[in-house]
N, CA, C and O of each residue as an XYZ file, in Angstrom:
740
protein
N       0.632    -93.998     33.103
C      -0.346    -94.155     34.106
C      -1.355    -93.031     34.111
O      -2.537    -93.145     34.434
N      -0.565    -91.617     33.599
C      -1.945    -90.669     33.458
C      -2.726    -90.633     32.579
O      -3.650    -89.821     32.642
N      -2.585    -91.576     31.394
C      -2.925    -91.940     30.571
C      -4.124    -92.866     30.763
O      -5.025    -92.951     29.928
N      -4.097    -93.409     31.665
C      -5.113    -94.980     32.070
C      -5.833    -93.818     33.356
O      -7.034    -94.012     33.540
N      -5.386    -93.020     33.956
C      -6.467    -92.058     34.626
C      -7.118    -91.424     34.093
O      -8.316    -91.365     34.370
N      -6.452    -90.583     32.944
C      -7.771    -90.145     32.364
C      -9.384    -90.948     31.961
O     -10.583    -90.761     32.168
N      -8.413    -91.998     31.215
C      -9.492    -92.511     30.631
C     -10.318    -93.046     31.880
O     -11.464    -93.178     31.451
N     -10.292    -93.371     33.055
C     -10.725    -94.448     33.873
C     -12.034    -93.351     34.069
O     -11.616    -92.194     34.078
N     -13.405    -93.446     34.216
C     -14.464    -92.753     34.586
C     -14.574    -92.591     35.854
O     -15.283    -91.717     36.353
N     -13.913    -93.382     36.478
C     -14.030    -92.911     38.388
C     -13.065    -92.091     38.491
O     -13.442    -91.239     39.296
N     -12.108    -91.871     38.164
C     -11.373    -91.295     38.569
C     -11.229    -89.779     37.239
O     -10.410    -89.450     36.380
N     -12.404    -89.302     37.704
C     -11.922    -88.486     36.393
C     -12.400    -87.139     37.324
O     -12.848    -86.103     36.833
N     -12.206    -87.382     38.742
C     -11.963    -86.017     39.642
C     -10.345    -85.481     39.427
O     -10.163    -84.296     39.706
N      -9.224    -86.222     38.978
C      -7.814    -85.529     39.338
C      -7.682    -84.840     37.624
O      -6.800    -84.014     37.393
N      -8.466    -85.204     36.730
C      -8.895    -84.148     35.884
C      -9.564    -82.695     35.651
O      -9.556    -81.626     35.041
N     -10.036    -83.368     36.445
C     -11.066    -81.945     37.058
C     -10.519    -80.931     38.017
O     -11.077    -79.866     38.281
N      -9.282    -81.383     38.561
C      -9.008    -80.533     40.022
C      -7.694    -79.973     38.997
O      -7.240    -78.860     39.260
N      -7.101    -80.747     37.848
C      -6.131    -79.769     36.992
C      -6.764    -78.507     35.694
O      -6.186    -77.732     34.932
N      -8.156    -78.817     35.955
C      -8.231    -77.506     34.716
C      -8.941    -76.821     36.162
O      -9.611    -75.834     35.858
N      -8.947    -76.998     37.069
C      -9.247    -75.839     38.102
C      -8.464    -75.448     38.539
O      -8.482    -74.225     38.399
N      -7.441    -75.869     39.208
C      -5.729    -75.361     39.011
C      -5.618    -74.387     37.836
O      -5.692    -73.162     37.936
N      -5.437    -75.061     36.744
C      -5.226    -74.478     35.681
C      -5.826    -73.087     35.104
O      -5.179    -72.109     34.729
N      -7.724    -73.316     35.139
C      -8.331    -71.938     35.576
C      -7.691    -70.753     36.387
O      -7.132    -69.702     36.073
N      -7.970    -71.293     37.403
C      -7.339    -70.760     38.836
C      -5.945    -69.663     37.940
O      -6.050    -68.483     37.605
N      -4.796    -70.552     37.773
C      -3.831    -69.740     37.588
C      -4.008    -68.956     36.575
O      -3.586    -67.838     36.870
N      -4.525    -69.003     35.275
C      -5.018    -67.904     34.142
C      -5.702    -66.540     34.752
O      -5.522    -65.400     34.323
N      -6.563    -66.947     35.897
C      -7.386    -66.232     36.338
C      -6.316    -65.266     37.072
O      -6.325    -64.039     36.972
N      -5.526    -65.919     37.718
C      -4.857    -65.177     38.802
C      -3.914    -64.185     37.454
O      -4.059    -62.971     37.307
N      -3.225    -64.832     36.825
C      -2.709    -63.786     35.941
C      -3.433    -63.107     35.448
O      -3.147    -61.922     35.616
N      -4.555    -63.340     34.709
C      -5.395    -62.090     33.930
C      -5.774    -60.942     35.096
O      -5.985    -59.786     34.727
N      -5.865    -61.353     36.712
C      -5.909    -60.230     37.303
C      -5.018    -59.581     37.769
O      -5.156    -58.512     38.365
N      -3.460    -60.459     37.433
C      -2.424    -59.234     37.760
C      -2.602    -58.539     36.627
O      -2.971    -57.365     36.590
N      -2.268    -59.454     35.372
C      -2.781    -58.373     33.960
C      -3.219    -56.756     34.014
O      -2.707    -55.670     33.742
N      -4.376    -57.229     34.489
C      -5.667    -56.224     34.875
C      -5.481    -55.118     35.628
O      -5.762    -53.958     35.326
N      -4.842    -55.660     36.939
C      -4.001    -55.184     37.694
C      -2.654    -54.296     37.463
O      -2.415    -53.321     38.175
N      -2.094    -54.568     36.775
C      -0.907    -53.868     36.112
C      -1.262    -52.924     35.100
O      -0.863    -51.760     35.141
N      -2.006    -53.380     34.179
C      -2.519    -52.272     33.106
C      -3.735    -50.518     34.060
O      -3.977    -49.357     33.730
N      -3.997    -51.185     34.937
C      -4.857    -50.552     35.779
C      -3.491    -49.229     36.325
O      -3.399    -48.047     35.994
N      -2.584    -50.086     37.273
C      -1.075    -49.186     37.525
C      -1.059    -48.316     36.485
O      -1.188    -47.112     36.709
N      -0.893    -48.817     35.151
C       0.274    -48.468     33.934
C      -0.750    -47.090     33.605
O      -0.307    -45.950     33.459
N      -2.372    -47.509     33.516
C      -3.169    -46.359     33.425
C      -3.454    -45.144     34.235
O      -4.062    -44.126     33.904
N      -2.791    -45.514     35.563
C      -2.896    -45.030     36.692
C      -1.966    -43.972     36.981
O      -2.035    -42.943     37.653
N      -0.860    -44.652     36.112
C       0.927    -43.573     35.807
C       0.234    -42.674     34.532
O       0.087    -41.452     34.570
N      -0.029    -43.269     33.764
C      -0.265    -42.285     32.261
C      -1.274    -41.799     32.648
O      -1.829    -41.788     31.549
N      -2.250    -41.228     33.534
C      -3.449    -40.374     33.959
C      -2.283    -39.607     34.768
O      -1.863    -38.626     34.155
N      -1.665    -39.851     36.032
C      -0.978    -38.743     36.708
C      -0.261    -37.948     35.764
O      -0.440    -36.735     35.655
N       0.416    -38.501     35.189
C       1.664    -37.801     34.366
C       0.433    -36.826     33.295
O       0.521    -35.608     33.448
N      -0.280    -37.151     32.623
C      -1.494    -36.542     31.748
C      -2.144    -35.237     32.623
O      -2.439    -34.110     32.226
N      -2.215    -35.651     33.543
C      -3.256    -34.840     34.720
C      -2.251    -33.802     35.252
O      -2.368    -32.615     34.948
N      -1.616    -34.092     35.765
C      -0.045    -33.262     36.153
C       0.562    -32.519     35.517
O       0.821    -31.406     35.975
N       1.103    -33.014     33.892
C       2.002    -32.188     33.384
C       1.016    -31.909     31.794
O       0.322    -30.918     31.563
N       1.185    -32.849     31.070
C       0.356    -32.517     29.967
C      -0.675    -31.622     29.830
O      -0.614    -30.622     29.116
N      -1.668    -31.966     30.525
C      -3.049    -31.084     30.520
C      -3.050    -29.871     30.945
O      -3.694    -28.971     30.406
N      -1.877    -29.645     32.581
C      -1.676    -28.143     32.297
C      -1.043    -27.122     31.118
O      -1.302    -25.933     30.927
N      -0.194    -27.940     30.456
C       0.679    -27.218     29.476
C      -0.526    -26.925     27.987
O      -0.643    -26.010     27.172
N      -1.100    -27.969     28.173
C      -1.723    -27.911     27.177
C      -3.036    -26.980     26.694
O      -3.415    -26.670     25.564
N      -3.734    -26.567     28.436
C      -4.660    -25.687     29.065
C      -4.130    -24.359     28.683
O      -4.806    -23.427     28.245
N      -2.650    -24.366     28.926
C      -2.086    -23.101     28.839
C      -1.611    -22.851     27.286
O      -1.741    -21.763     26.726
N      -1.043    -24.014     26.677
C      -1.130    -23.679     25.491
C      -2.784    -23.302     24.670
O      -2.878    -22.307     23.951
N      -3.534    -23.886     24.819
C      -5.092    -23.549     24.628
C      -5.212    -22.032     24.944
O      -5.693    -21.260     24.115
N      -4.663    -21.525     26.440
C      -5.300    -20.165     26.887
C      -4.696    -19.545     25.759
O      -5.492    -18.960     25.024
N      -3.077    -19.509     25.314
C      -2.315    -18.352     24.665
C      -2.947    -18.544     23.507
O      -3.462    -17.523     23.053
N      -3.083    -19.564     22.852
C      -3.452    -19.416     21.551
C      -5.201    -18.968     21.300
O      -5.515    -18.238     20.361
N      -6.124    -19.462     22.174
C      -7.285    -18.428     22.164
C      -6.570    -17.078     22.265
O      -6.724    -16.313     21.313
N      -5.922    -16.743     23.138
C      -5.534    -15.126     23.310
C      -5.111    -14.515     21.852
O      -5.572    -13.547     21.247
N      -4.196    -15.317     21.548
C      -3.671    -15.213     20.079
C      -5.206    -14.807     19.349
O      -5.713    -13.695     19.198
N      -5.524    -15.656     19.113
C      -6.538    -15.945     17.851
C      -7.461    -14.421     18.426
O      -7.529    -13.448     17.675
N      -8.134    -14.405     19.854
C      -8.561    -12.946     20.002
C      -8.006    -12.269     19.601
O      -8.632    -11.817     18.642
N      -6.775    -11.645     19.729
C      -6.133    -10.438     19.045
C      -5.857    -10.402     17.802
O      -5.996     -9.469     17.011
N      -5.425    -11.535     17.625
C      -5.892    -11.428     15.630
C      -7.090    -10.878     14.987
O      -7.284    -10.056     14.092
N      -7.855    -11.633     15.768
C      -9.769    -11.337     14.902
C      -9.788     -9.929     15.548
O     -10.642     -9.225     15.008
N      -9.041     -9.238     16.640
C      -9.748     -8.379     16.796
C      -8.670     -7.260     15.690
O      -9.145     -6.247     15.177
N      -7.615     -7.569     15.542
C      -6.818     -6.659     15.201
C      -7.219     -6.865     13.209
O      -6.710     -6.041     12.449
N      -8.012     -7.861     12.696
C      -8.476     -8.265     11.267
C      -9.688     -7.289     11.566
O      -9.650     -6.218     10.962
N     -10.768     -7.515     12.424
C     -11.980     -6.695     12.529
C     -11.724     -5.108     12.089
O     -12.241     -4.561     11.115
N     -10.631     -4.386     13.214
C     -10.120     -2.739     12.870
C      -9.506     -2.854     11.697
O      -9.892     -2.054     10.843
N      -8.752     -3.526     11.419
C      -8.623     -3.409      9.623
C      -9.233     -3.578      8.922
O      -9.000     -3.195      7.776
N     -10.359     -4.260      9.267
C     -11.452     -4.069      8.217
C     -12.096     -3.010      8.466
O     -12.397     -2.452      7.411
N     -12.361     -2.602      9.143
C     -13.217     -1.097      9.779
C     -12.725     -0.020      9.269
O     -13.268      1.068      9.083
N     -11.417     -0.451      8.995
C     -10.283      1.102      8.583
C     -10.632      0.851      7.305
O     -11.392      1.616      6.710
N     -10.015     -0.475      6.611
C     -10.382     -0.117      5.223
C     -11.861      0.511      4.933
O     -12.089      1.672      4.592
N     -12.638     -0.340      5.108
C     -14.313      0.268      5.393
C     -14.498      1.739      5.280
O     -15.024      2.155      4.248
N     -14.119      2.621      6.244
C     -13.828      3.724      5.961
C     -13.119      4.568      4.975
O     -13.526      5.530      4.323
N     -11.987      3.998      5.015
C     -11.296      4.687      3.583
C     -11.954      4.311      2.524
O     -11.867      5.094      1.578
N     -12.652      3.272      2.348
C     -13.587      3.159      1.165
C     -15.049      3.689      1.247
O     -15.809      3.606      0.282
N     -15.381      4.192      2.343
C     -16.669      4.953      2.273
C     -16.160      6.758      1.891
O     -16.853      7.551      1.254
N     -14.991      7.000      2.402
C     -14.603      8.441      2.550
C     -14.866      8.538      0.338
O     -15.714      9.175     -0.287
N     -13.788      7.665     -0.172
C     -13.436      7.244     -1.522
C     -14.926      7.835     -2.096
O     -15.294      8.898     -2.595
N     -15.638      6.416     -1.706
C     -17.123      6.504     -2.591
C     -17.369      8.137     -2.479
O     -17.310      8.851     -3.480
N     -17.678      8.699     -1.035
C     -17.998      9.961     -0.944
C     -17.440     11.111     -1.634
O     -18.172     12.083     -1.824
N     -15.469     11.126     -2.284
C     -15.246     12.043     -2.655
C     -15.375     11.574     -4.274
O     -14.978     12.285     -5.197
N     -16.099     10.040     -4.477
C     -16.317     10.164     -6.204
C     -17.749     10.947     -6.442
O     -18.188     11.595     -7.392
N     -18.081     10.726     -5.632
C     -19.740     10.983     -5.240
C     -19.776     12.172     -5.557
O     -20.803     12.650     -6.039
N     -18.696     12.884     -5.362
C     -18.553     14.281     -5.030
C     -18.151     14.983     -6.491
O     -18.813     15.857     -7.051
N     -17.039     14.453     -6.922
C     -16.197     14.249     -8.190
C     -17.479     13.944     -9.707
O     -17.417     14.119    -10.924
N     -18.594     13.389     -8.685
C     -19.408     12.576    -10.422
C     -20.598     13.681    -10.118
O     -21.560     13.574    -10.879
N     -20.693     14.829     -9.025
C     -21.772     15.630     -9.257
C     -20.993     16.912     -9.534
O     -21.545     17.960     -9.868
N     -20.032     16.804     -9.417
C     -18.872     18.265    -10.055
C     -18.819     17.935    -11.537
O     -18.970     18.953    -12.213
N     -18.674     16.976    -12.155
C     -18.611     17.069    -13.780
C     -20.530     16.782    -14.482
O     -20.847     17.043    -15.643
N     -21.521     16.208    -13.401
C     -22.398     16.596    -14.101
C     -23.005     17.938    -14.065
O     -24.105     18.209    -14.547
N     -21.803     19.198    -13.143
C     -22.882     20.321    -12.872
C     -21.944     21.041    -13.884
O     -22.359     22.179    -14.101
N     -20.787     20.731    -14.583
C     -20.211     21.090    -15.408
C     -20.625     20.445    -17.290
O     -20.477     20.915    -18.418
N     -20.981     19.625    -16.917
C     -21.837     19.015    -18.544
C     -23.106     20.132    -18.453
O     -23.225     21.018    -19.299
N     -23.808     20.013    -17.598
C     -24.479     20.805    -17.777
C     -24.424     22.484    -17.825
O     -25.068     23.417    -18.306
N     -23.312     22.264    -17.063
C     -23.088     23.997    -18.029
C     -22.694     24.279    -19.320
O     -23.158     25.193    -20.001
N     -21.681     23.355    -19.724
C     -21.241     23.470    -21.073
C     -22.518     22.778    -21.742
O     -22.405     22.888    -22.963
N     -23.221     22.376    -21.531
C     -24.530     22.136    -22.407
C     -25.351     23.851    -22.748
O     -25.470     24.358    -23.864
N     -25.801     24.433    -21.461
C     -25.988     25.414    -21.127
C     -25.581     26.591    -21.954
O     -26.316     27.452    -22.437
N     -23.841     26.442    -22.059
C     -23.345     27.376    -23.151
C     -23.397     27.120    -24.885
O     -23.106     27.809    -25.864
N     -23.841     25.979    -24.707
C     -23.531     25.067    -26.202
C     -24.707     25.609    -26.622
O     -24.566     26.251    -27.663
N     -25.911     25.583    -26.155
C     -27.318     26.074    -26.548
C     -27.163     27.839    -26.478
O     -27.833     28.466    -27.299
N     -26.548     28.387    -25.794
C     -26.667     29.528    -25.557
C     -25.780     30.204    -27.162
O     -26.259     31.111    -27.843
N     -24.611     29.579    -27.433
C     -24.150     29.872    -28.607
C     -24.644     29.409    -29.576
O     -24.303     30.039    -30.577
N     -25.465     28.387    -29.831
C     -25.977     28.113    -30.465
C     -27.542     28.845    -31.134
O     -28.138     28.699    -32.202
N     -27.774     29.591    -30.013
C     -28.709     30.852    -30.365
C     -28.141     31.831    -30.741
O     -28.769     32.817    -31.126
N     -27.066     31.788    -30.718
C     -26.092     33.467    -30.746
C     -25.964     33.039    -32.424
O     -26.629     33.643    -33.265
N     -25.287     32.234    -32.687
C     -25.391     31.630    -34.181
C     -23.616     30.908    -34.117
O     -23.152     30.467    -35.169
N     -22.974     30.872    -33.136
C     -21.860     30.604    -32.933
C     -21.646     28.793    -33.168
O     -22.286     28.058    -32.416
N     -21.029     28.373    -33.883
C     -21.255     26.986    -33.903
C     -19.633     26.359    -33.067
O     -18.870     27.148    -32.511
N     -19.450     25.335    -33.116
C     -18.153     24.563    -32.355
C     -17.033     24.892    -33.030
O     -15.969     25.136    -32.462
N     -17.270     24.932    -34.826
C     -16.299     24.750    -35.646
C     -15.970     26.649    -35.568
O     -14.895     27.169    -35.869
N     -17.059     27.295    -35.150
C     -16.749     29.292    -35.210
C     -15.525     29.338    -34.313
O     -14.329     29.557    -34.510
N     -16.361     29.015    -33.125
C     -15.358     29.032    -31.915
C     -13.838     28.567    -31.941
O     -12.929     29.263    -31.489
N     -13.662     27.339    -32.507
C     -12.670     26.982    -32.562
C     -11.525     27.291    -33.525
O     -10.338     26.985    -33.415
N     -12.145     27.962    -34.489
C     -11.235     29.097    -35.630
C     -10.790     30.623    -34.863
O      -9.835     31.373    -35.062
N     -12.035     30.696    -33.836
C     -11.571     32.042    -32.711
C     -10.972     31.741    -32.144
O     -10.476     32.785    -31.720
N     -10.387     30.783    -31.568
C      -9.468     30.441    -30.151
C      -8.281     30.157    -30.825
O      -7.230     30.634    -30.398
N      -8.300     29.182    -32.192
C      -6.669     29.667    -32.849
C      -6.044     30.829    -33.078
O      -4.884     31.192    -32.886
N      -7.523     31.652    -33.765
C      -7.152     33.012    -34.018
C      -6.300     33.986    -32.819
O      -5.182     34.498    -32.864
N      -7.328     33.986    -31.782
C      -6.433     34.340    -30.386
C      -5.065     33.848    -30.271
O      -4.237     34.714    -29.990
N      -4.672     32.753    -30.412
C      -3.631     31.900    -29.760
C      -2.695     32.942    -30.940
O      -1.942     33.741    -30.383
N      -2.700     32.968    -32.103
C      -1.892     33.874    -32.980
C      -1.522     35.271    -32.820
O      -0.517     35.773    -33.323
N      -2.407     35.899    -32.071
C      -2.585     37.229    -31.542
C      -1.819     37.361    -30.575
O      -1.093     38.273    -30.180
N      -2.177     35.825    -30.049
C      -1.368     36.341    -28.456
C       0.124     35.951    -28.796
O       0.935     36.267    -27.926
N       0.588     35.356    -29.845
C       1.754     35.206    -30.118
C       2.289     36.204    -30.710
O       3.451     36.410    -30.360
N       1.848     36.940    -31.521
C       2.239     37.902    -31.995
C       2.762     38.890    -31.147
O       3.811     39.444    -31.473
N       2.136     39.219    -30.015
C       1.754     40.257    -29.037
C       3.195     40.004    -28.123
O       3.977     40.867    -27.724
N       3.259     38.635    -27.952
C       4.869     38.696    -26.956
C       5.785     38.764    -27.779
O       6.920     39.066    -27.410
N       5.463     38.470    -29.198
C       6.892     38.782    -30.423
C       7.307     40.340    -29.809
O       8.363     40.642    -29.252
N       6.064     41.275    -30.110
C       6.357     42.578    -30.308
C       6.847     43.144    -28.865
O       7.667     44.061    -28.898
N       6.522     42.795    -27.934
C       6.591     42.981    -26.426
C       8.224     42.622    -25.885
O       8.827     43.079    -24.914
N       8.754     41.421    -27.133
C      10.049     41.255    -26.812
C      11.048     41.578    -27.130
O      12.160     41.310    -26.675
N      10.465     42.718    -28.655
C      11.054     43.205    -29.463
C      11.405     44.841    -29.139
O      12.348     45.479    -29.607
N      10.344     45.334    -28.182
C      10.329     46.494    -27.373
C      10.967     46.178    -26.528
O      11.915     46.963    -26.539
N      11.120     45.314    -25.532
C      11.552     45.347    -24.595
C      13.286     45.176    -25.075
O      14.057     45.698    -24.270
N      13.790     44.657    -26.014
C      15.340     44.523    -26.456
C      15.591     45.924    -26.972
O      16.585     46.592    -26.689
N      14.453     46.361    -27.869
C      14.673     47.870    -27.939
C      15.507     48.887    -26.985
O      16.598     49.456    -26.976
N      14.207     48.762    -26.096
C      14.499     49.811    -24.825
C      16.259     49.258    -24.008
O      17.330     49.865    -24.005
N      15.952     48.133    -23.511
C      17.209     47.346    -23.582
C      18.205     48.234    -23.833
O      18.707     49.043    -23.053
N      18.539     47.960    -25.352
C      19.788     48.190    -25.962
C      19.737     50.351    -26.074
O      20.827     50.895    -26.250
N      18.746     51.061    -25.979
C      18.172     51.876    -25.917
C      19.556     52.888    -24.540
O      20.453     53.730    -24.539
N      18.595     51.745    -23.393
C      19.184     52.214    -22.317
C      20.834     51.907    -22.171
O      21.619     52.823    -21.925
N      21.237     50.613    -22.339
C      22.487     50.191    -22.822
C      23.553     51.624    -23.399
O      24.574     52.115    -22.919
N      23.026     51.838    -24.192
C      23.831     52.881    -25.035
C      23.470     54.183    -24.683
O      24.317     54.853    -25.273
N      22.789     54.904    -24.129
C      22.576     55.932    -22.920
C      23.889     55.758    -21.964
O      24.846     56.533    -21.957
N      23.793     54.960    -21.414
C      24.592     54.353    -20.542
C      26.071     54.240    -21.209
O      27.108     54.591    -20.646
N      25.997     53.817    -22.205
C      28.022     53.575    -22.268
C      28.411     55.210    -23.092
O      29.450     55.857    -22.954
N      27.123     55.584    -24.002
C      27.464     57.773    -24.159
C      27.879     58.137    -22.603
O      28.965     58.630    -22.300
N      27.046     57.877    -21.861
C      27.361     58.440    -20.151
C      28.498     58.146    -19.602
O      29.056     58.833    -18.747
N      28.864     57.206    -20.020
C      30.067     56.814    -19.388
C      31.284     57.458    -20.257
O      32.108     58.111    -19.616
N      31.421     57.362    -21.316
C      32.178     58.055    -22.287
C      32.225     59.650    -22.078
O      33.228     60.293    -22.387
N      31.204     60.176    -21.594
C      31.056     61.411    -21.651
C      31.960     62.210    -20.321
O      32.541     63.274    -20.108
N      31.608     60.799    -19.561
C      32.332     61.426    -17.925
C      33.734     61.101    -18.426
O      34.404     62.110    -18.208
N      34.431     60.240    -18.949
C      35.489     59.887    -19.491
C      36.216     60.811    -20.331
O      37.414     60.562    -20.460
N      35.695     61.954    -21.010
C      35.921     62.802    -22.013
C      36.126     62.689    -23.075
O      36.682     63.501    -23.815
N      35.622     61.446    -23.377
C      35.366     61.094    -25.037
C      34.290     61.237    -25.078
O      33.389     61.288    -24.241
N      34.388     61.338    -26.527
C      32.983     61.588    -27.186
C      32.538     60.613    -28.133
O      33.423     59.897    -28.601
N      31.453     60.440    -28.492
C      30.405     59.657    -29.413
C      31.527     59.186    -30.301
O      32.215     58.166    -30.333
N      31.474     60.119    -30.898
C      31.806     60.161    -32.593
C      33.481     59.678    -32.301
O      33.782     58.891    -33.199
N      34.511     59.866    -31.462
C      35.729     59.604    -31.714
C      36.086     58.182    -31.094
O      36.987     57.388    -31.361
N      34.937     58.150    -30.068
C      34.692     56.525    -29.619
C      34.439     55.748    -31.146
O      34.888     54.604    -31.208
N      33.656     56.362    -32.557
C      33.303     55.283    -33.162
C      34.107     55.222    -34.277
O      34.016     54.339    -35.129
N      35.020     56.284    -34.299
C      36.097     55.940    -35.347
C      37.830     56.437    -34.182
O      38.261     57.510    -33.759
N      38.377     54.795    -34.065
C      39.383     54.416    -33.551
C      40.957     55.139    -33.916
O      42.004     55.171    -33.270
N      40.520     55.755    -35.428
C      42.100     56.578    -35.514
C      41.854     57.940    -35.384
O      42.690     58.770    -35.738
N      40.742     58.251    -34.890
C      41.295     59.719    -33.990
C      41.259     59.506    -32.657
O      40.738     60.325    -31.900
N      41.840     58.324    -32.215
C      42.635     57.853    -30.709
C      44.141     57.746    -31.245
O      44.677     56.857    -31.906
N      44.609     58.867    -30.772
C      46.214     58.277    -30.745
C      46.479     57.477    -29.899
O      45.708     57.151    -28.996
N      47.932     56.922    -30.118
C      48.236     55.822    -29.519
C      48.747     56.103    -27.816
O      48.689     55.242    -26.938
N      49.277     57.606    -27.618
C      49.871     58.256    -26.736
C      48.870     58.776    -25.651
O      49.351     59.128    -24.574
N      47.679     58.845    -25.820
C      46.642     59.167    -25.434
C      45.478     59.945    -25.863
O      44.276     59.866    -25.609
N      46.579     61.138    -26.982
C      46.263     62.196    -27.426
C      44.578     62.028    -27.801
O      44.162     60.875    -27.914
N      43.610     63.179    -27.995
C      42.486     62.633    -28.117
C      42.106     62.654    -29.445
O      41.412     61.821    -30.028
N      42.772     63.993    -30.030
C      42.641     64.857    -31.995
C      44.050     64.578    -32.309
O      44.753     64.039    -31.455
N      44.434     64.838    -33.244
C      45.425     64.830    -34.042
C      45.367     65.793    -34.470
O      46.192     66.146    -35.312
């Protein structure tokens, strides 16, 4: 029979009053829909607004704080190095006008012997020569000095012999020591 209503053209108001019904109720759900998602956004903003965003504000503050004290504590290390590398430059600075005021002296002397008639290869046959001299010189110096040494040494053991009541000569031949004490035979 709803079959023969539809089709019937007069009666095609109880068609009409079911897709308005029908409207109607879509409508009414899409605005609880609407309605509910509105709630659901309404919970996830408090909870966001409430707990998240402060933690997150505060995580933001520490880590700017962070990141300040880093850059500032990277800045003085760079400043320090900076310095130790300006002090550096300054004592090469220093170091590269000490050996050119020394080239130029030994230039200075190089010309100066070189007027004298002294050449590199003179000099350097004189400074071996020295070095031989001066070796020689502590040979003989060590050879005096063992001298005197043995000099004084034997001063010293006559002196002692002498307070002892032996003498030189019977100290150096052993059989005019008797065995008894006797001193001659």
């Amino acid at each position: 029979m709803d079959g023969n209503l539809q089709k019937s053209p007069q009666l095609g108001c109880p068609d009409e009053s079911m897709k308005a019904k029908y409207i109607s109720g879509l409508s009414t759900i899409l605005v609880a829909t609407i309605q509910e998602a509105k709630d659901r956004i309404s919970q996830i903003e408090y909870v966001f607004c409430s707990q998240i965003y402060p933690h997150f504000q505060t995580k933001s503050k520490t880590m700017q704080k962070l990141y300040s004290e880093a850059r500032e504590s990277a800045e003085n290390a760079c400043k320090e190095k900076e310095r130790d590398l300006l002090l550096q430059i300054e004592k090469f600075q220093q170091e590269k006008q000490q050996f050119c005021d020394e080239i130029s002296s030994l230039k200075l002397e190089r010309e100066e012997f070189a007027s004298i008639g002294l050449s590199p290869v003179t000099i350097h046959g004189l400074q071996e020569e020295l070095k031989q001299k001066t070796k020689e010189v502590e040979i003989w110096r060590k050879r005096e000095e063992e001298s005197h040494l043995f000099s004084v040494c034997k001063d010293s053991v006559d002196e002692n012999l002498w307070t002892l009541g032996v003498r030189n000569e019977s100290f150096l031949r052993p059989e005019t020591v008797t065995r008894s004490g006797d001193e001659h035979r």
